[in-house]
N, C-alpha and C positions, 0 to 999 in steps of 0.2 A: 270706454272701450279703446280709444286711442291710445291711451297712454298705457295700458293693462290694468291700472286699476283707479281707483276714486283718491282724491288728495283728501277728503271730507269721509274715508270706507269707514272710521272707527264710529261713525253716528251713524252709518248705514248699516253694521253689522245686528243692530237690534232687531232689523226684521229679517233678519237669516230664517229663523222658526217660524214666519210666515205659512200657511196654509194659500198660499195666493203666488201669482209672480214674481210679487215683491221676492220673494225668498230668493231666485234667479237671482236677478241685478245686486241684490246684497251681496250672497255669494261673490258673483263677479269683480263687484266694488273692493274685494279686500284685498292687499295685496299677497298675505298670505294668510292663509283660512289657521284661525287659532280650533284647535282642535280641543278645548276646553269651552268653546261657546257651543248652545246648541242648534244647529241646522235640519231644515224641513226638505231632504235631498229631495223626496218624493215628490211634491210641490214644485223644488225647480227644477226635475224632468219634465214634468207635465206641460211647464209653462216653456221651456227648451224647444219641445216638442210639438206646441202649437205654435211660434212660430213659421213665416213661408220659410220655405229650402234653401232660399238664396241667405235667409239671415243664419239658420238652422246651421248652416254648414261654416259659420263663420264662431258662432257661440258654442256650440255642443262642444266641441275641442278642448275650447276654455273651459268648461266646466267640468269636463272629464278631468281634466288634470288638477282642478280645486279639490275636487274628492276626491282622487285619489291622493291630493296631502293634506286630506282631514283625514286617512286610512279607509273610507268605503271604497274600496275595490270594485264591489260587484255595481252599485248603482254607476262606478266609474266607466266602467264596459258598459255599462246599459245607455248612457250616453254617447261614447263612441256607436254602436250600434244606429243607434235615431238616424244618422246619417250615412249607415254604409248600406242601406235597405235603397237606395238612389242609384242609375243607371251609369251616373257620373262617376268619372275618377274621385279617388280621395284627394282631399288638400295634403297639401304638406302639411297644415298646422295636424291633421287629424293624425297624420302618420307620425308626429313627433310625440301625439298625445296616446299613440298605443305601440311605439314604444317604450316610452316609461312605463306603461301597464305590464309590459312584456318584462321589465328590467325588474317590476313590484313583484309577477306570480315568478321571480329564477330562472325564465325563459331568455338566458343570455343571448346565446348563439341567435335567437328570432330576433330580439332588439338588436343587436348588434348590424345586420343584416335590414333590417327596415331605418335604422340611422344613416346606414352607407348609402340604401337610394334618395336621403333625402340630400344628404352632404351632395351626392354626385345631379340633382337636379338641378343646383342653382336657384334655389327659392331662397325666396327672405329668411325662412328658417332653417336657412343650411349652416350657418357658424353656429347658431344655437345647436343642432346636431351634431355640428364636431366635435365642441365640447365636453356632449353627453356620450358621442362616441369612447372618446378618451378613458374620458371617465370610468365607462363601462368597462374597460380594459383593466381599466387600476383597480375596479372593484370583483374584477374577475380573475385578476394577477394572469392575465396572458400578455403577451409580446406584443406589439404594432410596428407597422409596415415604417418604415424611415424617411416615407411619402407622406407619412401621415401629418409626421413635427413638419413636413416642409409646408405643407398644407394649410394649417394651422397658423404657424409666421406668418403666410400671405396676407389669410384674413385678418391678422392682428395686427400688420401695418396697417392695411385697408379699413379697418373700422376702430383705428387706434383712437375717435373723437369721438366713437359710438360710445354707450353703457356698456357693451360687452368687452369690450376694447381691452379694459385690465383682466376678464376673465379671461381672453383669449390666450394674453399674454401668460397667466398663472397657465393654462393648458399648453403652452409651447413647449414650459419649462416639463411638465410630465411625460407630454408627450417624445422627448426631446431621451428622457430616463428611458422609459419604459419602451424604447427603439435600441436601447443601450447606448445610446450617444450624452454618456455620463461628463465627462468634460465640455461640452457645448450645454448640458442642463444647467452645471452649477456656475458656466459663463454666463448664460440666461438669468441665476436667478439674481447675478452680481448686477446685472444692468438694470434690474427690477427695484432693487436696494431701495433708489431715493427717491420713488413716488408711492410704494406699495408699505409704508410703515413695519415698522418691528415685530406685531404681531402677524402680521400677512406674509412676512419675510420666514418666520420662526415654522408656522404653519408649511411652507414650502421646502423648507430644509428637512424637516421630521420624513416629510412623504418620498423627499431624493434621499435620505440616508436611510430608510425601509427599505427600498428599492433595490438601494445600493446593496446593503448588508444580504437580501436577500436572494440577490438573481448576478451579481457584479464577479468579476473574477477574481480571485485572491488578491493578486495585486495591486487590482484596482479600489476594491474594499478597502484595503491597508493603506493606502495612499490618502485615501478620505478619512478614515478614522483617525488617520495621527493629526491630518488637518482639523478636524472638527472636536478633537476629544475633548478640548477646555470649552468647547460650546452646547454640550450636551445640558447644559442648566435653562437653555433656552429655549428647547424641546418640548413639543407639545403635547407629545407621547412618549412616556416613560420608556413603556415597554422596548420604544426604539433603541434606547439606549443599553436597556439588557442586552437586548438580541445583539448588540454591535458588541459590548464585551463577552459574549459569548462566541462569538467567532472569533472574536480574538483570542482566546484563550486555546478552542479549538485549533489553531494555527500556530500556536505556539510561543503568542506574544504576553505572557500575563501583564506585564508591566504596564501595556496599552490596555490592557483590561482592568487594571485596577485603576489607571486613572480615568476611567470614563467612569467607574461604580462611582469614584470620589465624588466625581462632581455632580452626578445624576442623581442627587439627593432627595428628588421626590419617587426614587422608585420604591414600593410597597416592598415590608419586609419579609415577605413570604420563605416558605422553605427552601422553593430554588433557587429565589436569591444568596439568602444566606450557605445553601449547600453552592451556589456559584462564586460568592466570596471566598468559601474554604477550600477552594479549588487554587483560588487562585493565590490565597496564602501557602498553598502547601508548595506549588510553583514557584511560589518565591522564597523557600526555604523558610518560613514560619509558621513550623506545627502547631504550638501554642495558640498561635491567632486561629487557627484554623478547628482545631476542638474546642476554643468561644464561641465561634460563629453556628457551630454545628451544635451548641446546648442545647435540648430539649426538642431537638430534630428527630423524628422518627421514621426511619426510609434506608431500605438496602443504600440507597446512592449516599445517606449519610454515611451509615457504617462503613462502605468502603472506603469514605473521606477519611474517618476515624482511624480504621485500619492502615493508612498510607502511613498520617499523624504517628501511630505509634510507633509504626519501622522505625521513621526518621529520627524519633526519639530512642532509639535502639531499646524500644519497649516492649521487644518482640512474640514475650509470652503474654501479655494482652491482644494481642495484632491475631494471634495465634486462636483464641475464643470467639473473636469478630467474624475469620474468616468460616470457622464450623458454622457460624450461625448466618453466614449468607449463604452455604454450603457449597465451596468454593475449597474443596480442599487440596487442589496443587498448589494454594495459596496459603493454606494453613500448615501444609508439608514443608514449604519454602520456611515459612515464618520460624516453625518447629526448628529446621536445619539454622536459622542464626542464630537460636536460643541454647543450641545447642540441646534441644529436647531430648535427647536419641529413646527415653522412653518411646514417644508418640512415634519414631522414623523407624519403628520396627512394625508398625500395624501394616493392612495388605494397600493403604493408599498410597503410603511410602514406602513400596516393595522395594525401589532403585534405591533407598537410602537403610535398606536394611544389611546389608552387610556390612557398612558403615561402623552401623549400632551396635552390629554384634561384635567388630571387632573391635570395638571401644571399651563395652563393655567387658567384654572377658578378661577375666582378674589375671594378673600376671604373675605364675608361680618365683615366689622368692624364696621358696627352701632351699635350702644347703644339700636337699639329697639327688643330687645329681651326679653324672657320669664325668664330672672334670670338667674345666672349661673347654674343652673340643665340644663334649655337648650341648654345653650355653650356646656358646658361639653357632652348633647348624642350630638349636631353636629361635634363636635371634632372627638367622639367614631366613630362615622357614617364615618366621612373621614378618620381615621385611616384605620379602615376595608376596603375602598373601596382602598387605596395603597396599605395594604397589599395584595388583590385579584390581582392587577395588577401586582406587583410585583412577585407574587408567578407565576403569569402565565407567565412574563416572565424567571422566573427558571425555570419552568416548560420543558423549549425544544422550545419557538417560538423564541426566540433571536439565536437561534442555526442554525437556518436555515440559517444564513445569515454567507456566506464566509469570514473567517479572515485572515489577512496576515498575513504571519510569521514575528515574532519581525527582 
């Protein structure tokens, strides 16, 4: 009990399934409850609960929080309970132990809120509550008070000898993000470097460039991703690495986006991936790569890809079939007008490009039975003028109307 648990718990965990007290102290003894062995929870409430008050309120805590990370929820509250039927304040330990119950049934805003009076008590269990404060924040993607990182520092000089001491530290650096103070996080996590190893390091960077990609401001995003894009291989979530070349791409950077794909080589080849690589080949002028990447892809967002592809390849009567069948037809009227389709720019979609058509298509009389060149010359004048009316009205703003994709 002094230490939280048994240096000897894995020979005490055989009497977990106890029908006796034993089951209690087993429980207790382990340092973290394997949820593959079987436990008598019933048993060590009973035995919790017979206990006097003074031990009752020291034990029931701890146990509530074994079961609830063996997943029993409800015997977990039933053990907090034992001890809130008492005339006495809760402990701190009981109040940390429900709110993790709170943080288990979604009840954020309650945990969040029963953390902050334990942090603000000054009990032994208040850095352990900051922690989880933190935490809670990161696991609820909300914002924290910039008192909070300052907070946090204090206690992590202060009990820099303790066991918590490095997790403090690891909560500085989050804390530190998730206030926005992104340039003091990833000075944190540089100071952190050469006690916390490669994987503790890698682990912490993944959580600041989530952070980052997700809530940071353009600028500031883009400043870390050209910093970090050849360290995406070190990353402990892939997924990080998508989202980061997907903002960059969204902003305009493919180039930053295709070198984080490159070296983010464990991320799954899924279709948005690969519709996100043929994004960003078509941005870099490489259609061909980009109708590869998009083989055997099935999704309007591919065919639009496709559709981009074939423009660029001035493919434009295929571009033209893509766009009817996502049914996008100022897109398919465009495609139509560089193919020169004037069939399709006489239908009612392409009303602004039918007089176009019509004037193209109209055969130009070449007989000889005409009134002399005076009357060549005004039918001439006469088709001049009527091009130029077409034409000025398509300057005019009706060709405008129809969506153009970016080069």
């Amino acid at each position: 009990m002094e230490y939280g648990h048994a240096k000897e718990g894995a020979y005490l965990k055989h009497f977990a399934d106890c029908d006796s007290s034993a089951a209690l102290w087993a429980i207790l003894a382990q340092e973290t409850l394997d949820p593959a062995i079987p436990i008598d929870a019933a048993a060590a409430l009973r035995a919790a609960t017979a206990l006097p008050m003074y031990l009752r309120r020291f034990v029931a805590p701890k146990l509530s929080r074994r079961l609830l990370e063996y997943g029993d929820e409800i015997r977990s509250e039933t053990a907090l309970r034992s001890v809130d039927r008492t005339p006495e304040p809760a402990t701190a330990q009981s109040e940390l132990a429900r709110a993790e119950l709170q943080m288990s049934k979604g009840e954020t805003a309650a945990a969040q809120q029963t953390l902050s009076e334990i942090v603000t008590s000054n009990e032994q269990q208040s850095a352990e509550a900051l922690i989880k404060f933190v935490d809670s924040h990161l696991e609820a993607d909300t914002q924290i008070d910039e008192s909070v990182a300052t907070l946090v520092e204090a206690y992590a000089v202060e009990m820099r000898g303790d066991p918590l001491g490095a997790e403090l530290k690891r909560t500085h650096v989050l804390a530190l993000a998730k206030s926005g103070q992104f340039d003091a996080a990833f000075t944190a996590l540089t100071r952190m470097r050469s006690r916390s190893g490669p994987d503790r390091e890698n682990e912490l960077r993944t959580l600041l460039l989530d952070i980052v990609t997700r809530t940071a401001a353009d600028v500031v995003f883009l400043e870390r991703a050209f910093e970090h894009a050849r360290k995406v291989t070190d990353l402990t979530e892939p997924r990080v690495a998508f989202d980061m070349a997907m903002r960059a791409i969204d902003l305009g950077f493919p180039k930053l986006a295709d070198a984080i794909l490159k070296d983010a080589s464990d991320i799954p080849l899924s279709s948005k991936a690969r519709e996100l690589k043929a994004r960003i080949a078509l941005d870099l002028g490489r259609p061909a790569e980009a109708e590869a990447e998009l083989f055997g892809v099935e999704s309007d967002t591919a065919d639009r890809l496709r559709a981009r592809a074939k423009t660029m390849e001035n493919n434009h009567a295929d571009a033209i079939g893509l766009y009817e069948r996502l049914g996008e037809p100022e897109q398919s009227v465009r495609a139509a007008w560089l193919a020169e389709d004037w069939s399709r720019l006489g239908t009612a979609e392409a009303a602004q490009f039918a007089p176009v058509a019509d004037l193209i298509e109209t055969p130009m009389d070449s007989s000889d039975n005409r009134d002399g060149m005076l009357g060549r010359l005004t039918d001439a004048v006469s088709e001049s003028q009527q091009a130029r009316e077409v034409i000025q009205s398509l300057l005019d703003g009706s060709v405008g109307t129809a969506t153009v994709d970016e080069p």
